[in-house]
C-alpha positions in Angstrom: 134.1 142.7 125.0 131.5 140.2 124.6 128.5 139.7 127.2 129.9 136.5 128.8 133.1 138.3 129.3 131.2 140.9 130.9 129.2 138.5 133.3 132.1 136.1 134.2 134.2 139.8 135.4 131.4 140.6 137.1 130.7 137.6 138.8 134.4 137.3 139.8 134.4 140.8 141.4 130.9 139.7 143.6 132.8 136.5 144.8 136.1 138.6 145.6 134.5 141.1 147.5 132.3 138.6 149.3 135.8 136.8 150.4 136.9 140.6 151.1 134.1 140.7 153.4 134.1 137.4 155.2 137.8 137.2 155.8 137.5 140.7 157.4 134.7 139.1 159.6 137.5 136.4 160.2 140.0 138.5 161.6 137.8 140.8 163.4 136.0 137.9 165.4 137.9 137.6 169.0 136.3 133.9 169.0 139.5 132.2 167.4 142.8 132.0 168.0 145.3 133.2 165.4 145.8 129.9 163.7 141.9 129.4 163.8 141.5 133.1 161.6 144.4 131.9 158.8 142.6 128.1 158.3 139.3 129.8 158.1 140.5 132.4 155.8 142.1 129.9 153.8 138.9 128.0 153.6 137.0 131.0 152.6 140.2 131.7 149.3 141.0 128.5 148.2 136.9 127.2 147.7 135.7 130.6 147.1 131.7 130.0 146.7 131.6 127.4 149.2 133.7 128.3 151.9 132.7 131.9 151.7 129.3 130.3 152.7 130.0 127.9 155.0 132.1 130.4 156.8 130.0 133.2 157.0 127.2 131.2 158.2 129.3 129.5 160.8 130.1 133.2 162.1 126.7 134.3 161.9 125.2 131.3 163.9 127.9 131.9 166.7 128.0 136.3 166.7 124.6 136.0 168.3 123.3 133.0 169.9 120.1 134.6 171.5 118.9 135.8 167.8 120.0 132.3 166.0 119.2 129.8 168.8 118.4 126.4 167.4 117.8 124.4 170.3 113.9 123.1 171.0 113.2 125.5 173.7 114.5 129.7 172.5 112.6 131.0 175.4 115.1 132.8 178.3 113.1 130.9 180.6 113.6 127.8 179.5 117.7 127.7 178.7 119.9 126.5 181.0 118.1 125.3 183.9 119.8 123.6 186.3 118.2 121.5 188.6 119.5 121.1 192.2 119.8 117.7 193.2 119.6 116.2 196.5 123.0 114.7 197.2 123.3 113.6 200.4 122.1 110.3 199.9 125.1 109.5 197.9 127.3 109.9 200.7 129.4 112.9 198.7 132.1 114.5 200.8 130.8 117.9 202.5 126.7 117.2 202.4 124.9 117.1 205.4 122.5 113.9 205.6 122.3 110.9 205.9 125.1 108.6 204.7 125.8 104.8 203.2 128.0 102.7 205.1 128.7 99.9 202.6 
């Protein structure tokens, strides 16, 4: 068996397993329905580098949002502030105030 022989098994087995790995990742995720886990599986076996990439880092970017945040501002204070606004000048049903009579 010559070297390149040798190298291309090898580097066939490392892609294999890495789809082995990912596609158990897949179906373990309860993020996706059913038809989501065969399309993404399929991705991952018919482009084996590429989609075994793509998907894996698409799982790892959504199994933990606090670690892989991307937005501008990571800090706990800072997400998802909501700021209470005054509606009763807009005449919205069941707001004390002052109301518009146009």
């Amino acid at each position: 068996m010559s070297a390149l022989s040798v190298i291309s098994l090898v580097a066939i087995g490392v892609i294999a397993l890495a789809n082995i790995y990912v596609s158990v990742l897949v179906m373990k995720c309860p993020m996706f329905s059913s038809f989501q886990k065969i399309a993404q599986c399929l991705i991952v076996w018919l482009a084996p580098l590429f989609g075994t990439v793509g998907i894996w880092a698409f799982l790892r970017s959504q199994y933990n949002w606090n670690k892989y945040d991307t937005r501008a501002f990571p800090e706990h204070s800072e997400k998802m502030v909501l700021v209470e606004l005054d509606k009763s000048e807009h005449g919205a049903p069941g707001i004390e105030g002052e109301t518009h009579d146009d």
